[in-house]
ROGUVEX-67525 format. One line per field, with one value per residue (C-alpha): residue number from 1; residue in three letters; x, y, z. Coordinates in nm, 4 decimals, decimal comma, padded with zeros to 6 digits. Example, Ala and Ser with C-alpha at 12.3 -4.5 7.8 and 13.67 -1.06 7.14 Angstrom:
residues 2
pos c(1:2)
code c(ALA:SER)
x c(01,2300:01,3670)
y c(-00,4500:-00,1060)
z c(00,7800:00,7140)
end
This chain:
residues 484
pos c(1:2:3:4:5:6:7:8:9:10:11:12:13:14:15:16:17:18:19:20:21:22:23:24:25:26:27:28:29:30:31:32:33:34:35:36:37:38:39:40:41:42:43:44:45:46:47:48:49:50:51:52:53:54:55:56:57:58:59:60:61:62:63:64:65:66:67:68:69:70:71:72:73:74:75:76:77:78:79:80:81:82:83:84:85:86:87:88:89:90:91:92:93:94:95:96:97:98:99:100:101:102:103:104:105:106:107:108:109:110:111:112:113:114:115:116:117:118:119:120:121:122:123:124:125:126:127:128:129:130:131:132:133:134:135:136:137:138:139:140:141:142:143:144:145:146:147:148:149:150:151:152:153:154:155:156:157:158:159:160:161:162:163:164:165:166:167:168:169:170:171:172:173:174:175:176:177:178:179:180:181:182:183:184:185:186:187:188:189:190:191:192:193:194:195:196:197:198:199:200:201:202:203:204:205:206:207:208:209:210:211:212:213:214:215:216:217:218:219:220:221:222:223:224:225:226:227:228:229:230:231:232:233:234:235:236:237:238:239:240:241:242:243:244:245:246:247:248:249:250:251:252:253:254:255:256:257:258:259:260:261:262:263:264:265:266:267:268:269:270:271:272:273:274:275:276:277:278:279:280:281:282:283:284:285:286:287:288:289:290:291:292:293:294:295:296:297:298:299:300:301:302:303:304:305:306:307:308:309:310:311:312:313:314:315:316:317:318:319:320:321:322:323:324:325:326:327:328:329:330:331:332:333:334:335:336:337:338:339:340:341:342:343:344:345:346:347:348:349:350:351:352:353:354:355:356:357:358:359:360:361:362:363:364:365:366:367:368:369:370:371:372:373:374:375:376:377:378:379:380:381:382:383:384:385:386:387:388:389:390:391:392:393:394:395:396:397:398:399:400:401:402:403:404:405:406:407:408:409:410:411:412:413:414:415:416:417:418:419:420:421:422:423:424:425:426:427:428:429:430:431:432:433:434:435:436:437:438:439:440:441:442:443:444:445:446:447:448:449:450:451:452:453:454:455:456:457:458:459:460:461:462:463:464:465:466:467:468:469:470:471:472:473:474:475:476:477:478:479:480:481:482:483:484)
code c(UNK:UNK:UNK:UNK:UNK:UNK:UNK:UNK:UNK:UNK:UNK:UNK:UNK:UNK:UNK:UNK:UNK:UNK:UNK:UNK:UNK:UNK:UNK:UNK:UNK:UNK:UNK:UNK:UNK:UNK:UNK:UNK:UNK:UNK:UNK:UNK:UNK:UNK:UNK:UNK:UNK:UNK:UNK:UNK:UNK:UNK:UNK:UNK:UNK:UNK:UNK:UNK:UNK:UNK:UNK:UNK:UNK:UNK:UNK:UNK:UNK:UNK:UNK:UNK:UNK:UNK:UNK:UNK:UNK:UNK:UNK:UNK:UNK:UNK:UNK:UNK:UNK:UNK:UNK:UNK:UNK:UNK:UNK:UNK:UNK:UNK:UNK:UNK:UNK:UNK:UNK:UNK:UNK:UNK:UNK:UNK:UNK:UNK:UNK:UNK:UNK:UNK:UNK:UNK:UNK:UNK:UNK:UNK:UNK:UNK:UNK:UNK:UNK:UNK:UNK:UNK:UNK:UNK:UNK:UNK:UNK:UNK:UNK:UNK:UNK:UNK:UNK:UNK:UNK:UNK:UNK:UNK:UNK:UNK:UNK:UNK:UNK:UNK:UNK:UNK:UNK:UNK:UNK:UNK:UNK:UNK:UNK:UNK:UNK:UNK:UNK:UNK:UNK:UNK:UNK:UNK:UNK:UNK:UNK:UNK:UNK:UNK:UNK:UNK:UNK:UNK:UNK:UNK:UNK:UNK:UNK:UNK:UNK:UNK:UNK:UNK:UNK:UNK:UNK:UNK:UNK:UNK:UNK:UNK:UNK:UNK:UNK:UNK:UNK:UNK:UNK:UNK:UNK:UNK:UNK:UNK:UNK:UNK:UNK:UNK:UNK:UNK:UNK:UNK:UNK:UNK:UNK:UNK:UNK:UNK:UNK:UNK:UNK:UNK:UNK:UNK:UNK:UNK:UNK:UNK:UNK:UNK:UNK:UNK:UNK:UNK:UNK:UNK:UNK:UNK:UNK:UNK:UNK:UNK:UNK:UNK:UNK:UNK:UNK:UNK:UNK:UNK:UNK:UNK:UNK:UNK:UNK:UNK:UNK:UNK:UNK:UNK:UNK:UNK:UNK:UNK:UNK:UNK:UNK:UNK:UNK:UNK:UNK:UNK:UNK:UNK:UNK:UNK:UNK:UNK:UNK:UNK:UNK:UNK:UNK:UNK:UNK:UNK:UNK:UNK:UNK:UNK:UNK:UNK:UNK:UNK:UNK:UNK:UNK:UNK:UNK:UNK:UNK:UNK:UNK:UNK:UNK:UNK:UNK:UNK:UNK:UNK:UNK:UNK:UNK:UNK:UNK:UNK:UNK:UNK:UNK:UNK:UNK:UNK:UNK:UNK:UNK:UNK:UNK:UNK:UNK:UNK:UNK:UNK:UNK:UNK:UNK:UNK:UNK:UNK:UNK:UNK:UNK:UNK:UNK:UNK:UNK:UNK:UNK:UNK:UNK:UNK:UNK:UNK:UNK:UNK:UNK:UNK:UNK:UNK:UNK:UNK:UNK:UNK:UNK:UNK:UNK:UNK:UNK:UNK:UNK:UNK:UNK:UNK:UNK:UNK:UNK:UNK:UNK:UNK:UNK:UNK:UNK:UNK:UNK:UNK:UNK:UNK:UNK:UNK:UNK:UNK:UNK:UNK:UNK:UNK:UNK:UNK:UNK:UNK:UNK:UNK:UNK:UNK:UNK:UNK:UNK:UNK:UNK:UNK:UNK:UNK:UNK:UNK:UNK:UNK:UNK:UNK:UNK:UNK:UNK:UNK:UNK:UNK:UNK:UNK:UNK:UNK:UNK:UNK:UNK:UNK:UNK:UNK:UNK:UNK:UNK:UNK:UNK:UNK:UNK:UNK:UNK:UNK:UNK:UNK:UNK:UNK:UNK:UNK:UNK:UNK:UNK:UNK:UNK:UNK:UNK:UNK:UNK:UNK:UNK:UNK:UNK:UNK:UNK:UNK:UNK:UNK:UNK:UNK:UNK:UNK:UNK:UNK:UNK:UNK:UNK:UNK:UNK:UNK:UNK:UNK:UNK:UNK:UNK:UNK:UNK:UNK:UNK:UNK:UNK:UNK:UNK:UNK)
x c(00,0000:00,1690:00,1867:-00,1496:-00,3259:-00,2312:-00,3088:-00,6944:-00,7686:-00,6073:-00,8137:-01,1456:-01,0893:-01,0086:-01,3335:-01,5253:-01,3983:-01,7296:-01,7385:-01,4529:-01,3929:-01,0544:-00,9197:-01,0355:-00,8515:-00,5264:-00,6040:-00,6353:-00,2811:-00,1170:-00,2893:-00,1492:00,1708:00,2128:00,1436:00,3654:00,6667:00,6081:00,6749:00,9297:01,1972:00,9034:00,5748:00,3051:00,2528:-00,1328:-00,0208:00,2339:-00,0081:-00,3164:-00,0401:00,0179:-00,3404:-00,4107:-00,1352:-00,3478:-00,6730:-00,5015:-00,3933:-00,7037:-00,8909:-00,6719:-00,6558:-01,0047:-01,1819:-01,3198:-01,6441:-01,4751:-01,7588:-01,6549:-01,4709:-01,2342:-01,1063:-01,0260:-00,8519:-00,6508:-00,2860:-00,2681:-00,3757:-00,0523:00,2035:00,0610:00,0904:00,4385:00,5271:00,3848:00,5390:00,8391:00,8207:00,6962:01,0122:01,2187:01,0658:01,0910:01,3229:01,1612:00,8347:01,0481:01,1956:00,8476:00,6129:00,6981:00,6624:00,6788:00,4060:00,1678:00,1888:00,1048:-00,1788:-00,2907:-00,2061:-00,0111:00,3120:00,2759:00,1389:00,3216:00,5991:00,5053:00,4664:00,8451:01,0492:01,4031:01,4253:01,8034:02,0639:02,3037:02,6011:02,8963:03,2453:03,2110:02,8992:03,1991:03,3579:03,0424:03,1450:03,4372:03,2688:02,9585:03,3321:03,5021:03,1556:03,0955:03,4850:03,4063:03,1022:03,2418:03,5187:03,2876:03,0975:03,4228:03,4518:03,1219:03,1376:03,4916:03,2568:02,9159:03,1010:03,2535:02,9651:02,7997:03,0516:02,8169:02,5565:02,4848:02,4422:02,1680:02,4297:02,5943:02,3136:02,1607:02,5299:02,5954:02,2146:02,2429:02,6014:02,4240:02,1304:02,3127:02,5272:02,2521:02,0805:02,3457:02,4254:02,0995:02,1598:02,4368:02,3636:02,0065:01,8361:01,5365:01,7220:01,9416:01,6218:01,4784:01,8263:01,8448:01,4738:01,5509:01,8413:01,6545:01,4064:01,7071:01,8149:02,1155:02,1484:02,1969:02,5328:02,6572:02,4584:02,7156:02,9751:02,7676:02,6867:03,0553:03,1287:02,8056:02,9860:03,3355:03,1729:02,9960:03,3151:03,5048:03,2606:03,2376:03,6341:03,6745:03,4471:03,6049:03,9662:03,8357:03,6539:04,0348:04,1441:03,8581:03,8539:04,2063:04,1551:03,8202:03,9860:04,2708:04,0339:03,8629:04,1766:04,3195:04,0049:03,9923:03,6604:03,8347:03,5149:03,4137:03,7948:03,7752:03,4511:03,6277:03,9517:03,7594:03,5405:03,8915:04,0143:03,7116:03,7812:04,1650:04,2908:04,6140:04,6481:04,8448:04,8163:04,5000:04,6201:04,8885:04,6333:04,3854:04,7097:04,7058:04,3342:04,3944:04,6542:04,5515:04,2932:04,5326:04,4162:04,8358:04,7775:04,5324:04,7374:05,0631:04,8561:04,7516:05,0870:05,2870:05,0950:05,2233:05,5774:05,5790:05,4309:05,7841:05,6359:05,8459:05,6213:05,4988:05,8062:05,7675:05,4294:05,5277:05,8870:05,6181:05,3597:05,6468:05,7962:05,4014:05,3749:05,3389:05,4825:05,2156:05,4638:05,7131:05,4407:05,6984:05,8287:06,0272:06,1919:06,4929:06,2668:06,1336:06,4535:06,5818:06,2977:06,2876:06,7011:06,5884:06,2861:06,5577:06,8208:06,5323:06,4084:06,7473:06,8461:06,5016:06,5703:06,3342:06,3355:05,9430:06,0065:05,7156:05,8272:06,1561:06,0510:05,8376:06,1559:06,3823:06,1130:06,0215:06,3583:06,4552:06,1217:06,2757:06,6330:06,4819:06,2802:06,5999:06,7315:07,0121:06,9832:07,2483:07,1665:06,8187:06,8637:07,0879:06,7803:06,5015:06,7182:06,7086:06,3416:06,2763:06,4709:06,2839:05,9658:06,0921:06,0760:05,7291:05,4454:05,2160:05,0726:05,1288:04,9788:05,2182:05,4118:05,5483:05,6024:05,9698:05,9983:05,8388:06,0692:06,3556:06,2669:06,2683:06,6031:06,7710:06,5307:06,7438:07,0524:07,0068:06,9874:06,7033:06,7192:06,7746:06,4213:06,2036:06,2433:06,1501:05,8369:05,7554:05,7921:05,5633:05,2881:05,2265:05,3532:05,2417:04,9796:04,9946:04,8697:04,7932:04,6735:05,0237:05,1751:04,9522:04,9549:05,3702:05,3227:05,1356:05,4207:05,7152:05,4918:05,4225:04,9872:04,9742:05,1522:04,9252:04,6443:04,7917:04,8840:04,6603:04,4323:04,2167:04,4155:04,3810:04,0020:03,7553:03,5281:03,7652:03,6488:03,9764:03,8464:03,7818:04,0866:04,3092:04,1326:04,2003:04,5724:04,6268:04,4540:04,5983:04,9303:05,0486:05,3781:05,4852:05,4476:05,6828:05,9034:06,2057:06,1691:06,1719:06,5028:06,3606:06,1091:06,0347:05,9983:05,7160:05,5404:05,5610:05,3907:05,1171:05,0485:04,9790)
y c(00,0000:00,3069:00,6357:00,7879:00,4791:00,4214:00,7795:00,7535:00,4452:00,5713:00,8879:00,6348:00,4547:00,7761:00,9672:00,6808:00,6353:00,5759:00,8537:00,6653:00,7527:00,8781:00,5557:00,3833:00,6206:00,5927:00,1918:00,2437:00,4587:00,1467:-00,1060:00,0867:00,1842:-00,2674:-00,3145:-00,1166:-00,2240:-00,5920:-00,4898:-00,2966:-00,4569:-00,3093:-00,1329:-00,0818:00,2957:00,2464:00,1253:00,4330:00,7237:00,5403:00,5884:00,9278:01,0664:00,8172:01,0113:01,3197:01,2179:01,1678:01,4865:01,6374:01,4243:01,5468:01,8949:01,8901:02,0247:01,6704:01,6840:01,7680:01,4054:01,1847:00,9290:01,1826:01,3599:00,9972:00,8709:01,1272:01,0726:00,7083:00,8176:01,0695:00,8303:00,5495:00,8100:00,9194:00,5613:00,5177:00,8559:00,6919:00,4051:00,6321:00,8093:00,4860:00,4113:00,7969:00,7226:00,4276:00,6074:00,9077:00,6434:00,4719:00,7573:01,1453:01,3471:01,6481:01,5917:01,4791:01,7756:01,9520:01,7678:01,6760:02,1284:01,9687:02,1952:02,3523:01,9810:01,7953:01,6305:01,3544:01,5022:01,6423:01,2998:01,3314:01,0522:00,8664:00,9889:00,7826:00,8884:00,9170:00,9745:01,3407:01,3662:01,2275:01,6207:01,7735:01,8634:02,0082:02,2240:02,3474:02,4068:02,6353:02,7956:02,9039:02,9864:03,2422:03,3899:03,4425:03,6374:03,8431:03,8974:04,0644:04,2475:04,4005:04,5260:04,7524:04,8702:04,9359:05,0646:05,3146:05,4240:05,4936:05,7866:06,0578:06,0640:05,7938:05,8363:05,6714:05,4752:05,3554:05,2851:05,0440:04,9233:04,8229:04,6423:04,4391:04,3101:04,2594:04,0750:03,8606:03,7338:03,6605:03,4797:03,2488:03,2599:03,1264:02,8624:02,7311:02,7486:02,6511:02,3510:02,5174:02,7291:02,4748:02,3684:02,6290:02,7275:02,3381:02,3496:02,7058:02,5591:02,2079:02,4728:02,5730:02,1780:02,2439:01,8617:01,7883:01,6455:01,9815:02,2223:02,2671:02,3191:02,6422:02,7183:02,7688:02,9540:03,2037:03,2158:03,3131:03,5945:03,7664:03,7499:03,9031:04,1996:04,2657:04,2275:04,4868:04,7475:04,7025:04,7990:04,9924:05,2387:05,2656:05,4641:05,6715:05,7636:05,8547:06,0745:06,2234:06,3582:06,4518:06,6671:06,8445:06,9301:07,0708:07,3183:07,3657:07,1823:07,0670:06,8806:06,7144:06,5668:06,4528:06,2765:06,1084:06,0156:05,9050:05,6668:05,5310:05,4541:05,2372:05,0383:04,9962:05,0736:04,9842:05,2156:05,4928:05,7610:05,8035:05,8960:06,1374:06,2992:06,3925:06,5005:06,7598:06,8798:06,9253:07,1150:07,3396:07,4254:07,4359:07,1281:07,0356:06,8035:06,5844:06,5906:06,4896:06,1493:06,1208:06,1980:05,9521:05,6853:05,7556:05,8120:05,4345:05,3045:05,4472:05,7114:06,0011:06,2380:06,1891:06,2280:06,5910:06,7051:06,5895:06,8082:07,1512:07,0608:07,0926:07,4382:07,5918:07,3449:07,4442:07,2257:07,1951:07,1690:07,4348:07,6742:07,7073:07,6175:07,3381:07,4552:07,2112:06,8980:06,9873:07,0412:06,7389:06,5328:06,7388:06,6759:06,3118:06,3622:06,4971:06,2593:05,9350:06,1488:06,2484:05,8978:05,7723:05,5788:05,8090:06,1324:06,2637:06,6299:06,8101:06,6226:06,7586:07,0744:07,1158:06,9630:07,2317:07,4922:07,3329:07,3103:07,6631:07,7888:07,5574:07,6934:08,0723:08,0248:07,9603:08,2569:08,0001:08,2626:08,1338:07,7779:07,9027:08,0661:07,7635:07,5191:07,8173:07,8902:07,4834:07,4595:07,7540:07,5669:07,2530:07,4554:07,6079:07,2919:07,1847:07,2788:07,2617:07,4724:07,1996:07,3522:07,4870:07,6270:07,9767:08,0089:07,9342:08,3232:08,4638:08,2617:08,3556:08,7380:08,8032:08,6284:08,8732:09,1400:08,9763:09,0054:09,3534:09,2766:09,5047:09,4884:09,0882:09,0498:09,2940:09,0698:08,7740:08,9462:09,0551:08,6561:08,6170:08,7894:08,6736:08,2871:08,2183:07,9440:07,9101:07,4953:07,5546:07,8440:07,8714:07,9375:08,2007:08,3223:08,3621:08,6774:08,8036:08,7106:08,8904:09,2112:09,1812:09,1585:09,3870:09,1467:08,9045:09,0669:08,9925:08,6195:08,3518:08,1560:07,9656:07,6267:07,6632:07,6575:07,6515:08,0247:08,2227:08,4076:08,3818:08,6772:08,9066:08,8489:08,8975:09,1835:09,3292:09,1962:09,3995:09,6670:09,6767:09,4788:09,5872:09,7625:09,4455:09,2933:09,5157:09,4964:09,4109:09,7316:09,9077:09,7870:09,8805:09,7521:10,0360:10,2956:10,0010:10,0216:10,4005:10,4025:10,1938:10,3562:10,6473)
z c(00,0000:-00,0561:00,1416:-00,0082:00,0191:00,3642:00,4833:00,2858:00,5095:00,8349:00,7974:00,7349:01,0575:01,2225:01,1073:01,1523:01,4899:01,7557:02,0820:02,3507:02,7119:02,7915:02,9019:02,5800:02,3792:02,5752:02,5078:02,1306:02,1354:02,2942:02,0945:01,7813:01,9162:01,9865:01,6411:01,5105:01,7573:01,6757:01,2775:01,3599:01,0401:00,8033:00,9976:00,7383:00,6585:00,7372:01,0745:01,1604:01,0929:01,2457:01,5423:01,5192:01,4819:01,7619:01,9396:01,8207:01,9737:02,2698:02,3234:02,2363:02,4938:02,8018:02,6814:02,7710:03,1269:03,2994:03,5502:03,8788:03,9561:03,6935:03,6302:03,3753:03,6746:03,8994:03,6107:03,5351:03,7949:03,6454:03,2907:03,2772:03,4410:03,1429:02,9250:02,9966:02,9319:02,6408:02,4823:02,5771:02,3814:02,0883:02,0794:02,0406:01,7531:01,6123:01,3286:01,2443:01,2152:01,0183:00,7593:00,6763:00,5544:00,4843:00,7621:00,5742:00,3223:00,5497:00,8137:00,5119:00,4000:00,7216:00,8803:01,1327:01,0196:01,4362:01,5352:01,8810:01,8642:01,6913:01,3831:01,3736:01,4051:01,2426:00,9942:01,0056:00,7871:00,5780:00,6742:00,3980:00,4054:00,3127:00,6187:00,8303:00,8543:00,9364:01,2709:01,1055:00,9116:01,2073:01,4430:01,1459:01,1138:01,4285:01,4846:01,1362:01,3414:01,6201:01,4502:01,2419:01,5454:01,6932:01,4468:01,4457:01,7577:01,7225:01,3966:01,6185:01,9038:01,6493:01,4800:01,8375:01,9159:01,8321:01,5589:01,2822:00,9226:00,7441:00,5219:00,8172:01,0028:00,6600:00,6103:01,0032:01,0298:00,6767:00,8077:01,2077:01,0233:00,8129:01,1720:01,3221:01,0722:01,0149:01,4082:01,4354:01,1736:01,3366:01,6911:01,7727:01,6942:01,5695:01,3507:01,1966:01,0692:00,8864:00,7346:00,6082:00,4801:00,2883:00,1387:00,0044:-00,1725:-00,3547:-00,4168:-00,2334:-00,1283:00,2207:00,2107:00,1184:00,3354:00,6124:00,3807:00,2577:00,5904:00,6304:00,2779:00,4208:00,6980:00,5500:00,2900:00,5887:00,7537:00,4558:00,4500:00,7692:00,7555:00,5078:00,6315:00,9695:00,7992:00,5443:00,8116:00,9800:00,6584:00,6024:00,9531:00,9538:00,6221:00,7461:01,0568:00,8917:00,6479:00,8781:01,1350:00,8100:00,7796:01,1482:01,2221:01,5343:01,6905:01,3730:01,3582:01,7726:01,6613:01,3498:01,5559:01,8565:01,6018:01,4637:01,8023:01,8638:01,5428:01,6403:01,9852:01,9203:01,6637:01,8366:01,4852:01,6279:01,9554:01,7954:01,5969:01,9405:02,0913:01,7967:01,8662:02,2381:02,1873:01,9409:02,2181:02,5053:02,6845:02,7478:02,9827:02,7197:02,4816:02,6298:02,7761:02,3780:02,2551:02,5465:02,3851:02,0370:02,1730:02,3168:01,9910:01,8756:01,6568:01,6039:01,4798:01,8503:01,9806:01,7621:01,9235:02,2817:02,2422:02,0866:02,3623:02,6528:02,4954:02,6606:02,9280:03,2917:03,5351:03,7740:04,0814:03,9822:03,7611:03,5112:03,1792:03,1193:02,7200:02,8309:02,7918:02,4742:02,3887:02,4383:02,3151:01,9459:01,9271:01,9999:01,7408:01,4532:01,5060:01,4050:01,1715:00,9854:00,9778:00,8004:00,4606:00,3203:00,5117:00,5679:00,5204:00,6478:00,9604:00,9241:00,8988:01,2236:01,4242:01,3286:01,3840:01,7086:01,8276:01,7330:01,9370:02,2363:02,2434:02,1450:02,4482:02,5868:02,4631:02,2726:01,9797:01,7677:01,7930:01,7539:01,4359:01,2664:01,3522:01,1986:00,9084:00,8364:00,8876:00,6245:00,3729:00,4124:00,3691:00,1090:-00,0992:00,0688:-00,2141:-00,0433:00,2815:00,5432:00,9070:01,1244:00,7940:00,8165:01,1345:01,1212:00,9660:01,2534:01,5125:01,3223:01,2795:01,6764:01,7163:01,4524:01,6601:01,9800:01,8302:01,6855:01,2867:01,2233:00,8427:00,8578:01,1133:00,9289:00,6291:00,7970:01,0051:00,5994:00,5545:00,8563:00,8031:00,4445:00,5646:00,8749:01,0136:01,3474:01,4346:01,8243:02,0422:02,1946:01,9009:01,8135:02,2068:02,1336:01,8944:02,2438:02,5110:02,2496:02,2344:01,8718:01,9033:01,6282:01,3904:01,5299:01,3676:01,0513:01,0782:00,9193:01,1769:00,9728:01,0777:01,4535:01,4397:01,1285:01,1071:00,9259:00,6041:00,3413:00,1152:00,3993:00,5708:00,2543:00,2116:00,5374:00,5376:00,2233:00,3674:00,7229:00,7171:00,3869:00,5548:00,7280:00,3717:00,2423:00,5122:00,3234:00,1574:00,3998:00,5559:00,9108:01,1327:01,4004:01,0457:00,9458:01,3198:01,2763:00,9258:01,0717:01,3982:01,2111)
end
């Protein structure tokens, strides 16, 4: 008889079925559930779902309410301890049952897809020599998810530091979604299931369907991967950006993000250093820049020498130009002997350690370290922050050592050059007594909100004298002009 056959005359005798008590139905279960244990080499399909809708009318009998007087309600303590046995039995015989009719088909035909337990007995599987490194493949699986999952995190946690874009929000919850579908997969029991049943729709054959749990697995890993490093750039760039064009909040956020995608990456910590200083937090940015200096960085070696020229010692309440000093001639000498020498870096050495030693009043060692730095920007193309100021420095040590003609030149050189990259440097014009050549520097790159055309137009207006300074062949003549 096949399947259909059998299923027609177990729904006959199950229709057809006269009222029974309780008991009698439990009775019918067993007498069923016998049969189909004494035939257990080859059970007849009629015989195994007459046992499982047998199994159903059990269930329906004791789900309902008995008369709290009849003999339901008496019955019922010795009824459940039968019936536990009984389900016990049943579930020996599960894969038997499972191998002998479809399970599948009829829970469909019969709507029994939420039935009991019954209905959802796991037929056996042959087991091949390629089914043999299953467990191999579930174990590198989850290994790859758990990996990803890592990895999503650093990327979540750095998309929480302040607000989230719309593509990063759709980007972070396609990559979260696809984890945790094939989390779920891989880890529960139920949704092992559903993944398996999804992929025979697509007559992905069984045999195979871990090993494409694992290749899912892997490609959700590789994206996740490369957003994860590619975010690490982009950051750095980003922040990099907006610092250039003084947008000194945006470029904390974008730096902070970084750091939350790779802690260990100490560029990031050099480049906060940079924004707290610029805004005169000194003791933030040394902790930032410390962390680049032991990463063996010597650019930070560079911002922690510049950051200690304006640094108050808060025991002593005074400078300390000598450490700077000696960190920057530490700074030079790694940077000098670099196979390929970075330049810009170069440059802001000599002009940092020519601010040290002027601070120092070290004039002539001063001015050999200044003079170096304006050659090296000289060959810079570009306006790299920070550039400029070299002229300035330079200027009031010929001012020191009473070359008039030489440092009205360079305070010429100054005022058209200059861009100050911190609030101390800009601060310095104030402490030499030269505020009204402050007036005329550049600011733009200490913090975004300056207009370029209006302030050319007021440099060529007001500061035109310094401009021409080398004209003029003396500064106080220049000051003169101007005050009047």
């Amino acid at each position: 008889m096949s399947s259909s056959e059998a299923g027609v005359a177990a729904l006959g005798d199950h229709n057809n079925r006269v009222t029974r008590t309780p008991v009698e139905i439990l009775e019918h279960y067993q007498q069923l559930l016998e049969s189909v244990e004494r035939s257990r080499s080859q059970p007849a399909q009629n015989d195994v779902l007459s046992l499982l809708l047998a199994r159903d009318e059990v269930e329906a009998a004791f789900n309902l309410q008995p008369d709290e007087n009849g003999e339901e309600l008496l019955c019922l303590f010795d009824v459940d301890r039968r019936l536990s046995v009984l389900d016990h039995r049943l579930k020996k015989i599960g894969e038997l049952i499972a191998n002998t009719i479809s399970l599948d088909k009829w829970r469909v035909r019969l709507h029994r897809e939420e039935g009991g337990w019954w209905w959802h007995l796991t037929p056996t599987r042959k087991v091949d020599g390629w089914d043999r490194l299953d467990w191999l493949w579930d174990a590198l699986t989850l290994g790859t998810l758990a990996l990803g999952a890592s990895f999503m995190v650093s990327i979540i946690s750095a998309l929480s530091v302040g607000s989230l874009t719309v593509a990063a929000t759709l980007s972070t919850i396609a990559q979260i979604g696809g984890l945790a579908i094939v989390s779920q997969g891989a880890l529960t029991k139920r949704g092992q299931e559903k993944v398996r049943d999804f992929m025979t729709r697509f007559n992905i054959a069984a045999r195979y369907q871990s090993e494409v749990m694992l290749v899912i697995a892997v490609l959700l890993l590789a994206t996740v991967y490369v957003t994860h490093n590619s975010l690490t750039t982009v950051y750095l760039d980003k922040g990099r950006e907006a610092y250039r064009e003084g947008a000194l909040n945006d470029a904390e956020l974008t730096f902070l993000r970084g750091l939350e995608i790779q802690p260990d990456n100490s560029t990031f910590n050099a480049e906060l250093g940079r924004i707290y200083e610029s805004l005169g937090v000194l003791n933030k940015a040394i902790e930032q820049y410390y962390i680049n200096v032991q990463a063996g960085g010597v650019k930070g070696i560079n911002d922690l020498g510049r950051t200690y020229i304006n640094w108050v010692n808060p025991v002593t309440r005074k400078n300390d130009p000598a450490l700077a000093e000696a960190y920057l001639h530490m700074g030079l000498q790694r940077a000098n002997a670099q196979p390929v020498p970075d330049e810009d870096l170069r440059y802001q050495l000599n002009r940092n350690l020519g601010w040290a030693l002027l601070k120092q009043k070290k004039y002539q060692d001063a001015a050999k370290h200044l003079k170096m730095a304006i050659t090296i920007d000289e060959r810079i193309p570009e306006n790299q922050i920070g550039g400029g100021m070299a002229y300035c420095f330079l200027a009031y040590v010929y001012e020191q050592e009473g070359k008039i003609d030489a440092s009205a030149e360079q305070w010429g050189n100054c005022v058209v050059k200059a861009r100050p990259e911190t609030i101390h440097e800009y601060r310095w014009f104030s402490e030499v007594g030269k505020g009204e050549i402050s007036a005329c520097v550049n600011t733009s790159k200490i913090v975004s909100g300056l207009n370029e055309g209006l302030f050319e137009a007021v440099q060529q207006a007001r500061c035109a004298p310094y401009i021409a300074a080398s004209y003029f062949g003396n500064i106080d003549n220049i000051i003169a002009t101007t005050q009047e």
